[in-house]
C-alpha positions as CSV (number, residue, x, y, z in Angstrom):
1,X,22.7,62.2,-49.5
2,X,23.4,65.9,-50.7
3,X,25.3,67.9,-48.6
4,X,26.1,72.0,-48.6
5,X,29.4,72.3,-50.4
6,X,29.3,75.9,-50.9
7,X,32.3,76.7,-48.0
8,X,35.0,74.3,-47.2
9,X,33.4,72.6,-44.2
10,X,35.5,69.6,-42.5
11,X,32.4,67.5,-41.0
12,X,31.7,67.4,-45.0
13,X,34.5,66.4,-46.3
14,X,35.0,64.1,-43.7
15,X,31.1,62.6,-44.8
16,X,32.6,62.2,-48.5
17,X,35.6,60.7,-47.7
18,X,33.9,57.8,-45.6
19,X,31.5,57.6,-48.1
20,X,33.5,57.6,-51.6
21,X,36.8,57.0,-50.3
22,X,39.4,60.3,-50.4
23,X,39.8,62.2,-53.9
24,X,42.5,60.4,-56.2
25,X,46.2,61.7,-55.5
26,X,47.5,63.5,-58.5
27,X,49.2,60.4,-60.0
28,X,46.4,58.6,-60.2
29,X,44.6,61.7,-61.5
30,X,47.1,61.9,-64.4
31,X,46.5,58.2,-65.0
32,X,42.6,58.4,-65.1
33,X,43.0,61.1,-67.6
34,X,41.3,63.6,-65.2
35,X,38.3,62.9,-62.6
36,X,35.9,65.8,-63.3
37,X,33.2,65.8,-66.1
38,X,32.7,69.1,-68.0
39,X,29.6,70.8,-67.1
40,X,26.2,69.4,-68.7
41,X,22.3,70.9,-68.5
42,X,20.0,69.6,-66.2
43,X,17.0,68.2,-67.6
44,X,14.9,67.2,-64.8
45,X,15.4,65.8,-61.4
46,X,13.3,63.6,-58.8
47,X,10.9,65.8,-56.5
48,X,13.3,65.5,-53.5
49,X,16.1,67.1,-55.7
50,X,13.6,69.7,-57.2
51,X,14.5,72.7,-54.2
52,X,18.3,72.2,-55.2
53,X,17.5,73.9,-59.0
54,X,17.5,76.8,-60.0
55,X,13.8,78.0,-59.3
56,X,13.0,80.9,-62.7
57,X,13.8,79.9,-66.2
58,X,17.9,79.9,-65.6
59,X,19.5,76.7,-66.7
60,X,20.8,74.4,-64.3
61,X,23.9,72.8,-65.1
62,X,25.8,69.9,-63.0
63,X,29.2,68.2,-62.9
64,X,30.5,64.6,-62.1
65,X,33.4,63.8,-60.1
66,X,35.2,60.3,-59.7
67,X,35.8,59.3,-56.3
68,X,37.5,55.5,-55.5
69,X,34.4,54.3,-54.5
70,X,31.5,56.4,-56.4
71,X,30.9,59.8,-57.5
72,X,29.8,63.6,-56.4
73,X,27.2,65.4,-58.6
74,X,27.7,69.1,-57.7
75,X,24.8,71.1,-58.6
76,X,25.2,74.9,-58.6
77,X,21.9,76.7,-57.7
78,X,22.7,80.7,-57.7
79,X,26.2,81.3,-55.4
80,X,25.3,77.9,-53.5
81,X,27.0,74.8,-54.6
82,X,25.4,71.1,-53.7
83,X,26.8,67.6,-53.5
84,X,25.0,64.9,-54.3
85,X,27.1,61.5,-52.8
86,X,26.5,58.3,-54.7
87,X,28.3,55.2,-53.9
88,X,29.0,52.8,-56.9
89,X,26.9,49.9,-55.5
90,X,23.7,52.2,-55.4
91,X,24.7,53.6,-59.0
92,X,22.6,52.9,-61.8
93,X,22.9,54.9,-65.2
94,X,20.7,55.0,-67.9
95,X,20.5,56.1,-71.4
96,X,17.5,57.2,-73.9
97,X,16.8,60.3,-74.8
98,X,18.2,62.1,-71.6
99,X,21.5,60.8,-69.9
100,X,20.0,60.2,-66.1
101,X,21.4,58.8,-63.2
102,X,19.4,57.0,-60.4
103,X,20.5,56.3,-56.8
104,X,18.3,56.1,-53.5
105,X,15.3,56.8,-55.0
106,X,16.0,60.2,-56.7
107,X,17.5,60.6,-60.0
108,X,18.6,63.9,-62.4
109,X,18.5,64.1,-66.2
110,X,21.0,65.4,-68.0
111,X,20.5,66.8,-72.1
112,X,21.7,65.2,-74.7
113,X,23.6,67.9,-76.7
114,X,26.7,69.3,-77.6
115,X,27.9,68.9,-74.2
116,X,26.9,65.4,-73.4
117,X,28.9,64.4,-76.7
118,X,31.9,66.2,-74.6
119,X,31.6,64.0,-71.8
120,X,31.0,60.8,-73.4
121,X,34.2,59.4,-72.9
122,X,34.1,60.9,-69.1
123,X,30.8,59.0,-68.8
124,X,32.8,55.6,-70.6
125,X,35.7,56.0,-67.8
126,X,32.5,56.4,-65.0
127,X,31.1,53.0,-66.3
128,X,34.1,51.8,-66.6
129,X,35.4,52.5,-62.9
130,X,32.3,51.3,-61.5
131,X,32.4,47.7,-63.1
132,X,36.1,47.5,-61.6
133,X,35.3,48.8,-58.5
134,X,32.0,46.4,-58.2
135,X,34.6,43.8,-60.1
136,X,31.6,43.0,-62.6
137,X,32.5,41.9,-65.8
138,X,30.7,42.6,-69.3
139,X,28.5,40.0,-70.0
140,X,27.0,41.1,-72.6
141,X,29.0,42.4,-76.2
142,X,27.0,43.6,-78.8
């Protein structure tokens, strides 16, 4: 589901918090070793996501933010800002030659570059969440 999150809108934020849960307080915040991913360029996204992009030859660039019970993807396209909600049991994240994560059918690419090696550890803590959250255990180490 992506919402308009350009102007503080209370029906929105009241969507993401029954969604995802409310933000983390700012103990928890501390804790986590922040929430918010560092900005990284978007590759390519699923043909539902496509109007959300930047339309001319700009770069698109997108953030992650932890929520208790899945994440936001904001997407900025000119002065509008977008949400994308995904709960952590319709999460899936994969890794190749693009960083992408998949949910409901539509997924967005992120480049692997200078930036994703920034976020790595962000991306780590994600996985990381999620598996606690879905109390799913590694059972594979290799």
């Amino acid at each position: 589901m992506i919402i308009n999150t350009t102007y503080t809108d209370k029906e929105a934020a009241r969507l993401i918090d029954t969604h995802l849960g409310e933000s983390f307080s700012l103990m928890q915040r501390i804790k986590l070793k922040g929430i918010g991913s560092k900005r990284m360029i978007i590759n390519d996204v699923s043909p539902k996501l496509k109007q959300y992009l930047n339309t001319v030859d700009d770069l698109s660039y997108g953030s992650i933010e932890l929520r208790p019970k899945g994440i936001l993807i904001h997407i900025h396209k000119k002065l509008t800002s977008f949400s994308w909600i995904v709960p952590y049991h319709k999460l899936h994240i994969y890794t190749s030659a693009y960083f992408s994560i998949h949910a409901e059918g539509n997924f967005i690419q992120f480049k692997k570059n200078k930036l994703y090696k920034e976020n790595k550890a962000f991306i780590e803590k994600m996985k990381t969440q999620k598996n606690s959250v879905l109390n799913i255990t590694d059972y594979y180490e290799g």
